[in-house]
C-alpha positions as CSV (number, residue, x, y, z in Angstrom):
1,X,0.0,0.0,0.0
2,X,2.6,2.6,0.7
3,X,4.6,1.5,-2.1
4,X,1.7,2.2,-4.1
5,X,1.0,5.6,-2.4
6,X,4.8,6.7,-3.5
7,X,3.8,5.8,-6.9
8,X,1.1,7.6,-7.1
9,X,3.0,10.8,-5.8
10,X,5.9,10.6,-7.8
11,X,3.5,10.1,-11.0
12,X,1.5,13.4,-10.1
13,X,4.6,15.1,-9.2
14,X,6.1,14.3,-12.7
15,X,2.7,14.8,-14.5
16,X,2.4,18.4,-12.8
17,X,6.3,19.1,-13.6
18,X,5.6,17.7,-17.1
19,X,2.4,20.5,-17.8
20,X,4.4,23.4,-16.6
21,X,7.2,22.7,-18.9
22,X,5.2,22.2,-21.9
23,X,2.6,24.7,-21.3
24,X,5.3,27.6,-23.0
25,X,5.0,25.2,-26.3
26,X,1.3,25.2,-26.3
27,X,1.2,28.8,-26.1
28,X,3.6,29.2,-28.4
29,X,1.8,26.9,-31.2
30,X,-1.3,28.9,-30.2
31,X,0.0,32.2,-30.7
32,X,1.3,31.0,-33.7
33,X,-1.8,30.2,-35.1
34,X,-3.9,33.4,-33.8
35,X,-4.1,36.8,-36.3
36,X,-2.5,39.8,-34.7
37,X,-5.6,41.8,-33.7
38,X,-7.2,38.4,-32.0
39,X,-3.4,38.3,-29.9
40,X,-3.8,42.2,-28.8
41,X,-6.6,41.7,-27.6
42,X,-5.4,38.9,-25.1
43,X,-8.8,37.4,-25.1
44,X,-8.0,33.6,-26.6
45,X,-5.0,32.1,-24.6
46,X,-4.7,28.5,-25.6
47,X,-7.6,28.5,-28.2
48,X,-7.2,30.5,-31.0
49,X,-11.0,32.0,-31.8
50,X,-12.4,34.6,-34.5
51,X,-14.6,37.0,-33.2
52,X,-17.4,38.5,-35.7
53,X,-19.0,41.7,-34.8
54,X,-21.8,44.0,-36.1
55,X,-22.3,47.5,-36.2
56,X,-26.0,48.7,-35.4
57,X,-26.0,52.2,-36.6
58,X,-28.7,54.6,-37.9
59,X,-27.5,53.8,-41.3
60,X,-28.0,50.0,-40.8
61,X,-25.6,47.0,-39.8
62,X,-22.3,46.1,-41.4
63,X,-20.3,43.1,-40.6
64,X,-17.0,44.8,-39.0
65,X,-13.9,43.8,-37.9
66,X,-13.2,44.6,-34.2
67,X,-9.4,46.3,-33.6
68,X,-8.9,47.4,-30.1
69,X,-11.1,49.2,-27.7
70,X,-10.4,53.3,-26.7
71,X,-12.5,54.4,-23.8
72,X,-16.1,54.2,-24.5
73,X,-15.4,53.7,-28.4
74,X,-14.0,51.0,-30.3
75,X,-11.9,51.4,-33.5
76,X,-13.1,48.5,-36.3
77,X,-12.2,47.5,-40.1
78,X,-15.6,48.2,-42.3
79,X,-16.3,44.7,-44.3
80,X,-18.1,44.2,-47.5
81,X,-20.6,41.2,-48.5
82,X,-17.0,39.2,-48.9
83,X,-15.4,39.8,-45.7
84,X,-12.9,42.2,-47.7
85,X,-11.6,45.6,-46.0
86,X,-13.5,48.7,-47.3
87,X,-12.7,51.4,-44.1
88,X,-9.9,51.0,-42.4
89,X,-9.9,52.5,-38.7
90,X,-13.7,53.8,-38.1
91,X,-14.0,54.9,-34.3
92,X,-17.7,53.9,-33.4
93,X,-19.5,53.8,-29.8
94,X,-19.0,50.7,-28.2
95,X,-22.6,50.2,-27.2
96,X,-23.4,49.8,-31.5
97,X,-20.6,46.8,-31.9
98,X,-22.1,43.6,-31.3
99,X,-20.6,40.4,-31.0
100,X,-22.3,37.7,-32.9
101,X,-20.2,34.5,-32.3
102,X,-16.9,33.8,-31.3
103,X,-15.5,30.3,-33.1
104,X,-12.1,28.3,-33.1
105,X,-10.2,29.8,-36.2
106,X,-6.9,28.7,-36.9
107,X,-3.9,31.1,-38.9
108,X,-2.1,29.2,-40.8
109,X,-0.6,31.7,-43.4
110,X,1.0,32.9,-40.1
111,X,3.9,30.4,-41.6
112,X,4.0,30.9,-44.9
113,X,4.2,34.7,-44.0
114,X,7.0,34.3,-41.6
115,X,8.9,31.7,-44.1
116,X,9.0,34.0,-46.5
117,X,9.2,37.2,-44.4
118,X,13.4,36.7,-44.5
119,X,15.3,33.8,-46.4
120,X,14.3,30.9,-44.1
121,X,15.3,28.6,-46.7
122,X,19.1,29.3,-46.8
123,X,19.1,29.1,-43.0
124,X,17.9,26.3,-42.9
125,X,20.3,24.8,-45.6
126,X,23.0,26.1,-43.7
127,X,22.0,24.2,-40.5
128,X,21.6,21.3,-41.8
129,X,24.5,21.3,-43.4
130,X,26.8,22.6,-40.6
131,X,24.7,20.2,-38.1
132,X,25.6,16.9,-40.6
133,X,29.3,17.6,-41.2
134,X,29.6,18.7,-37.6
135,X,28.1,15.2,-36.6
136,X,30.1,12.9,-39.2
137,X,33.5,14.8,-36.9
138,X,32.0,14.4,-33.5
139,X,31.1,10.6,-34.2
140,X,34.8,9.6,-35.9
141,X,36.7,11.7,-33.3
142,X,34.5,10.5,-30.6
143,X,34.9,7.0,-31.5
144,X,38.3,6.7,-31.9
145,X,39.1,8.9,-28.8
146,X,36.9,7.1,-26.6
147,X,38.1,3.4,-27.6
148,X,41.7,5.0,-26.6
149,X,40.6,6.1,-23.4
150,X,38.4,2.7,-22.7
151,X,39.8,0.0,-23.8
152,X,43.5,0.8,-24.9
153,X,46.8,1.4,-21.9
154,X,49.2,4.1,-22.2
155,X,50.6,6.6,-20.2
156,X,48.8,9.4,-19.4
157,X,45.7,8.4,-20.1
158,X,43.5,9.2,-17.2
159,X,45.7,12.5,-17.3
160,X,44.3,13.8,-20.3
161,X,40.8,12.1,-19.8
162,X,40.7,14.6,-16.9
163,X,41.9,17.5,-18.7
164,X,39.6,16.3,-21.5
165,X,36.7,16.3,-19.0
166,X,37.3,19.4,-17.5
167,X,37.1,21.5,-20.5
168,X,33.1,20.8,-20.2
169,X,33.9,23.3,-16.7
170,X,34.4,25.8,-19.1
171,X,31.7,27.7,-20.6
172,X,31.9,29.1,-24.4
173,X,31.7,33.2,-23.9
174,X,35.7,32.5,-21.7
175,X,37.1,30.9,-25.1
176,X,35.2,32.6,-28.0
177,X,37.6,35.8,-28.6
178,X,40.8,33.7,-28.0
179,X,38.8,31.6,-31.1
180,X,38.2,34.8,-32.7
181,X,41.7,36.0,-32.9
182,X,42.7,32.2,-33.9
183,X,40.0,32.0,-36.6
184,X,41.1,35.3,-38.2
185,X,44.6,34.7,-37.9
186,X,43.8,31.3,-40.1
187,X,41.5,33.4,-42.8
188,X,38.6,31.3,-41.4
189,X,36.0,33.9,-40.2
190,X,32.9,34.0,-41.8
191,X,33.6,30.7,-43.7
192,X,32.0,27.2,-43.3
193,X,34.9,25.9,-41.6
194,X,34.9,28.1,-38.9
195,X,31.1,26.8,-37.9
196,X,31.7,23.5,-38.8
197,X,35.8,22.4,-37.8
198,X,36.0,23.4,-34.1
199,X,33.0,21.3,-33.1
200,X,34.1,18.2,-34.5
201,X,35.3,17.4,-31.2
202,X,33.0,17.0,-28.3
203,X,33.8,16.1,-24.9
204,X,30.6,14.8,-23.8
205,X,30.3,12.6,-26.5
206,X,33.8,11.0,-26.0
207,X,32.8,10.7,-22.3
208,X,29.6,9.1,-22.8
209,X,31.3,6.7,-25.9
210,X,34.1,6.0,-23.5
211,X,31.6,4.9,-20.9
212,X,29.8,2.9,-22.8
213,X,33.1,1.0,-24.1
214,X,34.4,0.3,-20.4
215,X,31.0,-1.5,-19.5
216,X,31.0,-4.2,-22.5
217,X,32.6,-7.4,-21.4
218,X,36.3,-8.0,-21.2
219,X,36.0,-11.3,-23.0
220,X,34.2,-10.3,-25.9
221,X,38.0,-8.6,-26.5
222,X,40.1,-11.8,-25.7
223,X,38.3,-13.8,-27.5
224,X,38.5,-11.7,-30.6
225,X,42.5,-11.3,-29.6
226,X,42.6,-15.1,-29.8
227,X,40.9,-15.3,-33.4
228,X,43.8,-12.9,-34.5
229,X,41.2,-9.7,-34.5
230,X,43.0,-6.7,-34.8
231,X,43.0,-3.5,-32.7
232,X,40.7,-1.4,-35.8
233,X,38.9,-4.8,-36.3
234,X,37.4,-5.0,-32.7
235,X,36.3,-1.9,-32.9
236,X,35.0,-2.4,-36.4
237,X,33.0,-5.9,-35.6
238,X,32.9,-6.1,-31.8
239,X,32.4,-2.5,-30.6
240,X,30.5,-0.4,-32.7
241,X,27.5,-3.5,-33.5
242,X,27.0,-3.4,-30.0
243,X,26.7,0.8,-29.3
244,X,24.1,1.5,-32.0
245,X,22.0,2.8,-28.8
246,X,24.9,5.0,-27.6
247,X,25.5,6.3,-31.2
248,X,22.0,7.4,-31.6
249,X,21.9,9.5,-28.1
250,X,24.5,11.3,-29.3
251,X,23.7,11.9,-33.0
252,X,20.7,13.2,-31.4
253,X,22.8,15.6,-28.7
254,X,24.9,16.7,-31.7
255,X,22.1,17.4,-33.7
256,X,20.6,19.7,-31.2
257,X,23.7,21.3,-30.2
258,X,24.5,22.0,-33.7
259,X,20.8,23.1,-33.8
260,X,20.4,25.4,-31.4
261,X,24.0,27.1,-31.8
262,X,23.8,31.2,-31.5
263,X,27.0,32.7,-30.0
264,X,29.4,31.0,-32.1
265,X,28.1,31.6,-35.2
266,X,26.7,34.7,-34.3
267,X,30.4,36.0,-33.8
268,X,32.3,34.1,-36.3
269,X,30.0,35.1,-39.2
270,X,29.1,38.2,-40.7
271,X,28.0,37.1,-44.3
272,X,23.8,36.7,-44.4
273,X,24.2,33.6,-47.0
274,X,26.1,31.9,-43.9
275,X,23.1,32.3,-41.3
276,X,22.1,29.1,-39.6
277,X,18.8,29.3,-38.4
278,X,19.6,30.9,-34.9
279,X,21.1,33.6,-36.3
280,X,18.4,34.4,-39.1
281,X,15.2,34.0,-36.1
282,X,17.5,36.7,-34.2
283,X,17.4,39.4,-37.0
284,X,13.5,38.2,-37.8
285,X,12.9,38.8,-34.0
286,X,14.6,42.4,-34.8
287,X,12.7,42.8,-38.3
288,X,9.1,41.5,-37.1
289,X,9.2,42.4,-33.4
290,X,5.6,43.9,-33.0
291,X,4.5,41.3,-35.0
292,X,4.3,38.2,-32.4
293,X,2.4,36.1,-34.1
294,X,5.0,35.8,-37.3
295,X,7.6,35.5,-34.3
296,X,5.9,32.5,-33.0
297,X,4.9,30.4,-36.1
298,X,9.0,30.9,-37.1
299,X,9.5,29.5,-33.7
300,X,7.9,27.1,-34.4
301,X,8.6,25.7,-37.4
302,X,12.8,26.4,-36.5
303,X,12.2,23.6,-33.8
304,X,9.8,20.9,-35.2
305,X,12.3,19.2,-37.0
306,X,14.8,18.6,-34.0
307,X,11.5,17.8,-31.5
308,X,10.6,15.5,-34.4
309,X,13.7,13.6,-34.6
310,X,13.7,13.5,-30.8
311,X,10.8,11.8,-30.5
312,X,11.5,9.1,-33.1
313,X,15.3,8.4,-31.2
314,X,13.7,8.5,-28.0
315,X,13.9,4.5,-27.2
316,X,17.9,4.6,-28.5
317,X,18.4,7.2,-25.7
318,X,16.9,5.4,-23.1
319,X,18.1,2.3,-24.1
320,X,21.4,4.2,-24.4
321,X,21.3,5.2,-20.7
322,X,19.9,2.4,-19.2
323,X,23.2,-0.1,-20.8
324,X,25.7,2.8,-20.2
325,X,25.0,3.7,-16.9
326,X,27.0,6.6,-16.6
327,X,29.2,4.7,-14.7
328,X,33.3,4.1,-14.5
């Protein structure tokens, strides 16, 4: 019984937890999906809804469209028979407008407006790009570096696994002019290579491959060593067969890393045919900042890919943590 009862707890505790966290993404997709004048109004919250009005004057009743509200008048758009525009901007006494119906109405040219508002295409080119060489780096460097430190002897090595690990201590804005000044004195700024060649190295990865090497059995290795396996071929036959969880977990890390990236490229780039998407939503946000629901659908649509391709890995990562362990 109490063992239930702590269930139960824990469950609500992580279903509660669970709601606050992705109540920002509902709103967000709401918002997304909401016209501008229905958002000012900060009527609909988490149900996007059209309002249609009437104006009861002496002259008759017109189907209007309702903008904003000023004291005891309200200023409205003047329809015609086809719901098109014919006054802009008419200040009328509130007591005439009349709401008729308010219904669930959905934006969706919110994204088409916002796609096309900047070059969304090239950025996201560029990410995927960037992200994809940037992940064929991490995974060879990690690989190799990791079956070093896991399974191989030589001096030093827990030396510079330590040194190795303690550069994830050190956070990006400490090393990103000494990168400057070493990018420019290469000829590198505001190329590929400078978004793509420093990152081919990532420490967590290395740690989490290296992990994940030290925990598979010691006579899977001797047993190959007997058959005459070599050092390349162990790793070729024996080890990477057997990490396809561990691989996935950190494709998926790399991915959203490479995703998500705004400092570096931020700083290292100048050219606007070089934006990854980061960059490009950050001079959107400055282009269309009164216009929040543009900002939102591009929000959107810049992180449905990655929260797609999270979902689908989803069982690799657990699976991936579950035979790692995280432990030495």
């Amino acid at each position: 019984m109490q063992a239930k009862l702590r269930m139960i707890i824990i469950y609500t505790l992580l279903t509660v937890v669970g709601l606050f966290m992705i109540v920002p993404f509902i709103w967000m997709l709401s918002t997304s999906l909401m016209t501008q004048a229905e958002f000012n109004k900060h009527e609909s919250v988490f149900v996007p809804k059209e309002s249609s009005y009437i104006w009861k004057s002496a002259a008759g009743e017109k189907r209007v469209l309702f903008v904003m509200e000023k004291g005891r008048e309200s200023i409205i758009h003047i329809l015609d028979r086809d719901n098109k525009i014919i006054d802009e901007y008419v200040s009328v006494s509130s007591s005439e407008l009349h709401l008729i119906r308010k219904i669930p109405s959905f934006t969706w040219s919110n994204f088409i407006k916002a796609f096309r508002k900047v070059p969304f295409g090239t950025y996201f080119s560029n990410t995927l790009y960037v992200s994809f060489i940037t992940l064929i780096g991490v995974l060879l460097s990690s690989v190799l570096a990791a079956y070093a430190f896991g399974r191989m002897e030589f001096p030093g090595k827990n030396l510079i696994f330590y040194l190795f690990i303690s550069m994830m201590m050190v956070p990006e804005p400490i090393y990103l002019i000494s990168s400057y000044l070493l990018l420019d004195k290469i000829n590198w700024l505001d190329t590929y290579q400078a978004l793509i060649v420093p990152w081919c190295v990532n420490v967590f990865v290395i740690f989490l491959f290296r992990q994940h090497f030290k925990s598979l059995p010691k006579e899977l290795f001797d047993a190959a060593a007997i058959d005459g396996c070599s050092t390349f071929g162990m790793l070729r036959r024996i080890i990477l067969p057997l990490s396809k969880p561990v691989i996935a977990t950190a494709s998926i890390f790399t991915l959203i890393g490479s995703w998500n990236s705004f400092m570096w490229p931020l700083v290292m780039t100048t050219r606007p045919e070089l934006r990854v998407l980061q960059v490009g939503l950050s001079y959107f946000n400055a282009e269309a900042s009164t216009q929040t629901t543009l900002l939102m659908a591009a929000s959107t649509f810049s992180i449905l890919p990655i929260l797609v391709l999270f979902f689908i890995a989803q069982k690799q990562i657990i699976a991936s943590f579950a035979k790692t362990g995280l432990k030495d």
